[in-house]
C-alpha positions as CSV (number, residue, x, y, z in Angstrom):
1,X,28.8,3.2,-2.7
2,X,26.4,3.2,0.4
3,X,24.7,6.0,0.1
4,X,20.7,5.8,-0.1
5,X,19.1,8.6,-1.7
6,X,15.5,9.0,-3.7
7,X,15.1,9.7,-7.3
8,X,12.2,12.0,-8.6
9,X,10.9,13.2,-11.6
10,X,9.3,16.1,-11.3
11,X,6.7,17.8,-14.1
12,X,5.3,21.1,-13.4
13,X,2.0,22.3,-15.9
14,X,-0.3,24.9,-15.7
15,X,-3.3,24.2,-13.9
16,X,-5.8,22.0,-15.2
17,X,-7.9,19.0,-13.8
18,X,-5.6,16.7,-11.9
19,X,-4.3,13.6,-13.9
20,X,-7.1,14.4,-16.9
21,X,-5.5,12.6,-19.9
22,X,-2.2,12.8,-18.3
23,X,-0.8,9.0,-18.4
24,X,2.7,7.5,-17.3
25,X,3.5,3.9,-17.8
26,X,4.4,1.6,-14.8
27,X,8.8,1.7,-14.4
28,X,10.5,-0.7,-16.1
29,X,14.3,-1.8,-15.2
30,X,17.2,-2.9,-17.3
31,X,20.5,-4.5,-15.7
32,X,22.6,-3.0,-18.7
33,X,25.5,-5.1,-19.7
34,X,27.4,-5.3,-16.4
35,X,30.7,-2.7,-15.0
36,X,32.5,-1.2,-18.0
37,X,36.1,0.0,-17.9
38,X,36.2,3.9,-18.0
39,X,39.0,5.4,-20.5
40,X,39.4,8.3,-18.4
41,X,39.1,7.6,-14.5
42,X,36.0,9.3,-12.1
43,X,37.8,12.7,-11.0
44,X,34.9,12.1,-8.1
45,X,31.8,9.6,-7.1
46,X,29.3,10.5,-9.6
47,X,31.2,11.9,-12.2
48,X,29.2,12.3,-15.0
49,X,32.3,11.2,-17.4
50,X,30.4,7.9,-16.7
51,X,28.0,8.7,-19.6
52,X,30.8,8.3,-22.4
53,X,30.1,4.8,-21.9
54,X,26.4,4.4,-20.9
55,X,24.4,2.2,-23.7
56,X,20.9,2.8,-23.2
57,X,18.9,-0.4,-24.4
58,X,16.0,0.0,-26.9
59,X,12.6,0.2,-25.6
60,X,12.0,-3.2,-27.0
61,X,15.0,-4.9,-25.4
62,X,14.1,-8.4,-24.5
63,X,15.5,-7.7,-21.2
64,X,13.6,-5.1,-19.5
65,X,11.3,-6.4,-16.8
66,X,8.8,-4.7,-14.2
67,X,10.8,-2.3,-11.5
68,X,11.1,-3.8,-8.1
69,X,8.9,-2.1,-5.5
70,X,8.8,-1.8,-2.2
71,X,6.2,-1.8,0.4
72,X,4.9,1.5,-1.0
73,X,4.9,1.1,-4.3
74,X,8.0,2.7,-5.2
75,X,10.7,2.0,-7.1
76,X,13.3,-0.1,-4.8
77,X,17.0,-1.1,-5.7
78,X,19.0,-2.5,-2.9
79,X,22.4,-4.7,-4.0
80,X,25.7,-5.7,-3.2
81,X,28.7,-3.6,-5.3
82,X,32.3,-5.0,-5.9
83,X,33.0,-2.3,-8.8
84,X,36.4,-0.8,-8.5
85,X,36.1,2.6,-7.8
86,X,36.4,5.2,-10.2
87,X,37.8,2.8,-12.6
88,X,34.5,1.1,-13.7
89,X,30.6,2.1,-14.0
90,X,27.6,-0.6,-13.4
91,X,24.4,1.0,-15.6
92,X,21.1,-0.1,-14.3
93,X,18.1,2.2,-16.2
94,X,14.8,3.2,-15.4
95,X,12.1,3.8,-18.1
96,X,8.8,5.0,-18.2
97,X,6.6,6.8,-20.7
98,X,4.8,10.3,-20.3
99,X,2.0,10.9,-22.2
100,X,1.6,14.9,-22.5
101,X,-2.0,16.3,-23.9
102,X,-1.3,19.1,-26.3
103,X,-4.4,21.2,-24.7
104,X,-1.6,21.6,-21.7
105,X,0.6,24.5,-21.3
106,X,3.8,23.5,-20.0
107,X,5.3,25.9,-17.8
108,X,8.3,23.5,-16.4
109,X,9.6,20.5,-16.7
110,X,12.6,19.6,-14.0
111,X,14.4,16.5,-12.5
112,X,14.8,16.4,-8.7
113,X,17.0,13.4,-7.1
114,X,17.4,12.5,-3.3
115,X,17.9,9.2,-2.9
116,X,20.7,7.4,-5.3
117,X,23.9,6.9,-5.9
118,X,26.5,7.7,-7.3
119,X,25.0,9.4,-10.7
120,X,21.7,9.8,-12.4
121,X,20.6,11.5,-15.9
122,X,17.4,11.6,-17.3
123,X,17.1,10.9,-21.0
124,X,14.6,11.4,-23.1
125,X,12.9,10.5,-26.2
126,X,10.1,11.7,-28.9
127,X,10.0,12.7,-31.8
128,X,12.3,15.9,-31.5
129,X,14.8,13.2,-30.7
130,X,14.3,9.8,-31.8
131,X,17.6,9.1,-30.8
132,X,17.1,10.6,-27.1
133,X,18.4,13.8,-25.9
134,X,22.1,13.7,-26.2
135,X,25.0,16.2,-24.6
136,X,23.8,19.0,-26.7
137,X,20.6,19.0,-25.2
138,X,21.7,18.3,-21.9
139,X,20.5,21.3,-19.6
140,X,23.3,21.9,-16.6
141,X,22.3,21.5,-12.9
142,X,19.6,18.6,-13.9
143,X,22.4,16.1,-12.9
144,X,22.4,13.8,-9.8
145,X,25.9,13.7,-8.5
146,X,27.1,11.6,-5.0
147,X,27.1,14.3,-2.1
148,X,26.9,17.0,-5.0
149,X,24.2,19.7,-4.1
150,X,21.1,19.4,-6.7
151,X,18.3,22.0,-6.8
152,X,16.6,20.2,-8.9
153,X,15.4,23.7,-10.7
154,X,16.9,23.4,-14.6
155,X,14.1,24.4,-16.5
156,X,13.8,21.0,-19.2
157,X,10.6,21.8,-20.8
158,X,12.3,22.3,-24.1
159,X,12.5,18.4,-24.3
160,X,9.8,17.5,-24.2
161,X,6.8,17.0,-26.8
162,X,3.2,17.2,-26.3
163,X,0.6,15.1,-27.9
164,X,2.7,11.6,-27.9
165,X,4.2,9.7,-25.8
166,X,8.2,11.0,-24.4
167,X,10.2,8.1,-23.3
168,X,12.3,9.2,-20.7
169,X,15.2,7.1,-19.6
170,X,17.0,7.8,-16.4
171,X,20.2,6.4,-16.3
172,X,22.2,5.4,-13.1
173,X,25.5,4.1,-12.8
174,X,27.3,2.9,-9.9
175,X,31.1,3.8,-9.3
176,X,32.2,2.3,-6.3
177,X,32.0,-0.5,-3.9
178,X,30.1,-1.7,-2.0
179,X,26.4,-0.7,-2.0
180,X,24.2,0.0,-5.6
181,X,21.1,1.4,-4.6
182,X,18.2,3.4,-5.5
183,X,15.0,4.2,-4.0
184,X,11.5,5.9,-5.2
185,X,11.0,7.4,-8.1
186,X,8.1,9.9,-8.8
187,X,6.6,12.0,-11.4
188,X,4.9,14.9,-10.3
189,X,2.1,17.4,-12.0
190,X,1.3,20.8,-10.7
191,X,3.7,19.9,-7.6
192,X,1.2,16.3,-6.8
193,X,2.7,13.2,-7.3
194,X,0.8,11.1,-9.6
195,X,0.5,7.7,-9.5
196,X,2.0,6.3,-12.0
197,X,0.8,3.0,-14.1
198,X,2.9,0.7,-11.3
199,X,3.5,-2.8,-12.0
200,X,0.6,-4.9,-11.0
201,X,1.3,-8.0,-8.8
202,X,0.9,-10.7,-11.2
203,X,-1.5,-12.7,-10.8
204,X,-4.3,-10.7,-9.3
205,X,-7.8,-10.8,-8.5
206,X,-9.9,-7.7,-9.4
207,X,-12.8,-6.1,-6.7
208,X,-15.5,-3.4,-7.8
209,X,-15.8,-0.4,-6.1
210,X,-19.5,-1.0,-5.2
211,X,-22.7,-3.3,-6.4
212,X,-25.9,-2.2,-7.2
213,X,-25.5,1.6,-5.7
214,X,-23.7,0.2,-2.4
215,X,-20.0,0.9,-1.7
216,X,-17.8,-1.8,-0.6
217,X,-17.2,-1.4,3.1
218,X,-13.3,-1.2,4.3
219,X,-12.6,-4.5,5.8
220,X,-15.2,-6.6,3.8
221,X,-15.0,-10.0,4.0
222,X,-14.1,-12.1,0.5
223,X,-17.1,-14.2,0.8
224,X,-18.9,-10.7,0.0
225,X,-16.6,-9.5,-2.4
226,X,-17.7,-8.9,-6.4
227,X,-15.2,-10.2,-8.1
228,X,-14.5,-10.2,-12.0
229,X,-14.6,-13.4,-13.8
230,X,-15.4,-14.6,-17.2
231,X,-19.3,-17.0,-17.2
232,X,-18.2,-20.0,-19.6
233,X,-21.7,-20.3,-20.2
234,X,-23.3,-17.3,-21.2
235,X,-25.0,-16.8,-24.4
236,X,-22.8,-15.0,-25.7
237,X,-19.7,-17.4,-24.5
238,X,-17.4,-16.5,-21.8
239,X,-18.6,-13.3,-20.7
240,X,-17.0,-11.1,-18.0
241,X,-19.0,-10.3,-15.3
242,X,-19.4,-9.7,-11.8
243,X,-19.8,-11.9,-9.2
244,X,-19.5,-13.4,-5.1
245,X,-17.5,-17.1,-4.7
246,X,-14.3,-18.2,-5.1
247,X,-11.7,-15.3,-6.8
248,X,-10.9,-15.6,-10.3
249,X,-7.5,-15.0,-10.4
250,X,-5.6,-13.4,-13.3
251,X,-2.1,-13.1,-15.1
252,X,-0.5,-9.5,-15.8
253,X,1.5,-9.5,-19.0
254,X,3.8,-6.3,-19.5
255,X,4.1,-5.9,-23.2
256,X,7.5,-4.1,-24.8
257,X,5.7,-1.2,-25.4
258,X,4.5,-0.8,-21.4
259,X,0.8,-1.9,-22.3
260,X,-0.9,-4.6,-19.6
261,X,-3.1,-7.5,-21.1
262,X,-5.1,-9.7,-18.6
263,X,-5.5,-13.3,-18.5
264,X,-6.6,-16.1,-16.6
265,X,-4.4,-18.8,-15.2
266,X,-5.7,-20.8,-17.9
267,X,-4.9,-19.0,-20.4
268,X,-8.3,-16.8,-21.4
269,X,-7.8,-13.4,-22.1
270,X,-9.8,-10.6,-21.5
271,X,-11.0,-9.0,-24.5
272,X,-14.1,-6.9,-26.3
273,X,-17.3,-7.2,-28.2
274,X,-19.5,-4.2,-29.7
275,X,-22.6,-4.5,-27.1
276,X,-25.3,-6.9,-28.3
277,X,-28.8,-5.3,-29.6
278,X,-30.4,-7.6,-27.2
279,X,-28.3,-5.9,-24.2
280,X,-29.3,-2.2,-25.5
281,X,-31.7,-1.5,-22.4
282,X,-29.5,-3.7,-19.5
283,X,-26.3,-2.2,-20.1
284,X,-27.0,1.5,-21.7
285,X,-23.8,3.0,-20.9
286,X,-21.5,0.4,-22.4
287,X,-20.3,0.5,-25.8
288,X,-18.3,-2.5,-25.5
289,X,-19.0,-6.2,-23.5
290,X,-15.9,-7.6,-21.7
291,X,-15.2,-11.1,-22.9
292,X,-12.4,-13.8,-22.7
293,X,-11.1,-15.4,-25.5
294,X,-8.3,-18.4,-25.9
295,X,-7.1,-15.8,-28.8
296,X,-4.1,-13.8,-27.2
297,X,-4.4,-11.7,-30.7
298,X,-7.7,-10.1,-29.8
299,X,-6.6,-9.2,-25.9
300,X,-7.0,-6.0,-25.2
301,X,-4.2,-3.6,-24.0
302,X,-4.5,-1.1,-21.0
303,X,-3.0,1.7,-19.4
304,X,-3.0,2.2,-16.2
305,X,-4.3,4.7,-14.1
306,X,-4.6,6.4,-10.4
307,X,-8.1,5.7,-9.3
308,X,-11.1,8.0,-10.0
309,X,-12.3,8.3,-6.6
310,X,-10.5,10.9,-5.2
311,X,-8.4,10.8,-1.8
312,X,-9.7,11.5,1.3
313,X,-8.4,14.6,2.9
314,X,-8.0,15.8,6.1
315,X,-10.5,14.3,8.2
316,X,-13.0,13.6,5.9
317,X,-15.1,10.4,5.7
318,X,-16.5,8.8,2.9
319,X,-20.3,8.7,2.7
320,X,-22.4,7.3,-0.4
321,X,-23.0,10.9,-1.4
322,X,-19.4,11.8,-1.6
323,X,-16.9,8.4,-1.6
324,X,-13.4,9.0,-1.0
325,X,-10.4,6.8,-0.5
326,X,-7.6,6.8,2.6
327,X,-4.3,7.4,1.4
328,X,-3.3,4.3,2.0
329,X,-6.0,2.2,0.5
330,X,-5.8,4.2,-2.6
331,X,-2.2,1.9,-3.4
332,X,-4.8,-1.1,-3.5
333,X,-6.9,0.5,-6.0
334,X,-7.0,1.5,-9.8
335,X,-8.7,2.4,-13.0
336,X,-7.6,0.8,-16.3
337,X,-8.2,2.1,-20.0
338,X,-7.9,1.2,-23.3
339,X,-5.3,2.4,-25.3
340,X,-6.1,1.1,-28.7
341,X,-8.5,1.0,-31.9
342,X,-11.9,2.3,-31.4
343,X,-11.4,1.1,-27.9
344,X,-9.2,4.1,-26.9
345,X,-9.4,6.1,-23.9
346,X,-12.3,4.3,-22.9
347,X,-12.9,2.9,-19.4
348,X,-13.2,-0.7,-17.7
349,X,-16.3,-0.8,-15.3
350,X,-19.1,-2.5,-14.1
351,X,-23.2,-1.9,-14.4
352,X,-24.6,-4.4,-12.3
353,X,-23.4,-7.8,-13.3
354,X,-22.1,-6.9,-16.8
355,X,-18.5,-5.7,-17.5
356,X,-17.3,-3.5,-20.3
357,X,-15.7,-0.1,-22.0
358,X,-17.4,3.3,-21.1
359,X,-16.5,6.7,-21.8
360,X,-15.3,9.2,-19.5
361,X,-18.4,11.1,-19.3
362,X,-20.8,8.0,-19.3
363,X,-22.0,8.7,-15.8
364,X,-23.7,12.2,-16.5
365,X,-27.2,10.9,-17.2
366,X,-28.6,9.1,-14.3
367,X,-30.4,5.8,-14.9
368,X,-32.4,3.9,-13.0
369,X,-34.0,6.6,-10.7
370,X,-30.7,7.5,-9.0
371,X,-30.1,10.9,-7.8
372,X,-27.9,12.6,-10.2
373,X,-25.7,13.1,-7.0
374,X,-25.4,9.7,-6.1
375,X,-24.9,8.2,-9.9
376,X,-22.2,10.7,-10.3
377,X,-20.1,10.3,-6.9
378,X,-21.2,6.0,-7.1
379,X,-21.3,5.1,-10.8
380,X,-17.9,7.3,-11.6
381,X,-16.4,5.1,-8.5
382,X,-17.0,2.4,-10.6
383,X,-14.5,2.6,-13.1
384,X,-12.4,2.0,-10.0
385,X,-11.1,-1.6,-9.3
386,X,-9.3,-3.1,-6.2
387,X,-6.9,-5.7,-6.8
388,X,-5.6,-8.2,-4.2
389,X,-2.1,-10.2,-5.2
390,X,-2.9,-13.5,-5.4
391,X,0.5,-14.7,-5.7
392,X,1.3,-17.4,-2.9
């Protein structure tokens, strides 16, 4: 069917700081198995009779792989259809996973869809269903249905469970020749979208947000770029630090359960050591030292996140007092935390030329004679990375 619409999730809470412990994982597609033969034909394009024969693969399928994007960043599906129509649905599904803090009060949950045809369903699963909300749990109206009207206001809070992670599966099916397509998918909190943990172009190069208390001008050359890169040399072997010369580029690996680990292209990968005694005074925030090991055991697993250095609004400028990024340089940039261990929840940064793991928080206590103004607005920045695709 050629019909373009947009897909969007949509997740309403109470107020509370924007994205604070909030996390979704970057979208993840799944072809399904190919048109199946309906036993009852579509009484109409979008017909949700489709689902009596959707088959929603396990989140540790071999075959999901990172979502397409598009120029923006969103979720892009454009193909050729020859599926008979009405007689025959093609599943294609959509997964990501919502991580909801228990300290929020959820006051809606709802699924809005513009863009897509000719069905779409949102599934989900926790641990109130394991097996992912079913027909029983369905709420009516939350539906996308080809040139059906969809208000997109059915109330689906009751789904969902805070305090772990809620899979949630949208399922679309195409019915009819000769267009499959689907376009942007977004998941909202407090009615702001939030950037979700997007696949990363694979391999990359990663940029700090600033050096030594200067932000990194828009436009900055790469001969005076900071780049990460592990220092085979080091005392304490290969190290990762920060520093000017040729980019150091690395591999993102998607693992089954959405987690990224980073590598080089010769196969080091980034990793973690408790911070040396003889590094207490240099690096006082840290509590972990980035390393690379040839041991893809110990690599460590992130998350990933929107930025911390907020958006620019209106007509607002950055200045080194109060850093802010345009909207659309804010696609180019991200922050990335650890999700497991003793490692968990903390942050990926910078602090001069060492890299490592810092807490939230870390950047309360100004060191170094900075301003507590400036540590604050710089030093938070620099849990904020910029990554350039270095695949040519």
């Amino acid at each position: 069917m050629n019909y373009l619409v947009a897909l969007a999730l949509v997740v309403a809470l109470a107020p509370t700081a924007e994205g604070q412990g909030l996390s979704a994982t970057a979208w993840r597609m799944h072809k399904g198995g190919g048109p199946v033969k309906l036993a009852k034909a579509q009484g109409y394009n979008g017909d949700p009779n489709a689902y009596s024969v959707m088959n929603i693969p396990a989140s540790h399928d071999a075959d999901w792989f990172k979502a397409p994007l598009d120029a923006k960043g969103e979720v892009f599906l454009k193909e050729s259809s020859s599926v008979q129509c009405r007689a025959y649905a093609d599943f294609t599904y959509f997964e990501t996973k919502v991580f909801v803090p228990n300290n929020y009060t959820v006051t809606k949950m709802a699924v809005q869809y513009r863009n897509v045809d000719d069905g779409a369903r949102a599934f989900i699963f926790n641990s109130k269903y394991p097996e992912g909300t079913k027909e029983g749990n369905y709420v009516p109206g939350a539906d996308l249905v080809f040139k059906k009207p969809s208000t997109g206001d059915a109330d689906m809070r009751g789904l969902i469970v805070q305090g772990e992670e809620n899979r949630i599966v949208i399922a679309q099916f195409d019915d009819c020749a000769n267009q499959n397509n689907v376009q942007g998918i977004t998941i909202s909190f407090n009615g702001t979208p939030v950037v979700t943990n997007t696949a990363l172009p694979s391999p990359l190069s990663m940029m700090t947000y600033s050096i030594f208390g200067h932000l990194r001008k828009a436009g900055e050359s790469a001969a005076n770029e900071y780049y990460l890169f592990p220092e085979p040399n080091a005392k304490f072997g290969e190290i990762g630090k920060i520093g000017q010369g040729k980019a150091t580029k690395l591999e993102v690996t998607v693992r089954g359960n959405g987690n990224m680990i980073l590598s080089t292209t010769d196969g080091r990968y980034l990793s973690f050591i408790p911070r040396p005694p003889e590094l207490q005074q240099n690096i006082p925030t840290f509590k972990f030292l980035a390393v690379f090991t040839k041991d893809a055991g110990k690599a460590e697993e992130f998350s990933q996140m929107g930025p911390t250095v907020p958006v620019c609004t209106g007509n607002v400028k950055a200045t080194p007092n109060a850093p802010c990024l345009s909207a659309a340089n804010r696609t180019e940039w991200m922050t990335l935390q650890a999700v497991n261990g003793d490692k968990k929840g903390l942050l990926l940064r910078h602090e001069s030329y060492y890299v490592g793991l810092v807490s939230a928080d870390a950047w309360k206590t100004p060191i170094n004679g900075a301003s507590a103004e400036l540590y604050q607005a710089v030093f938070k920045g620099d849990t904020s990375w910029r990554f350039r695709n270095e695949a040519k």
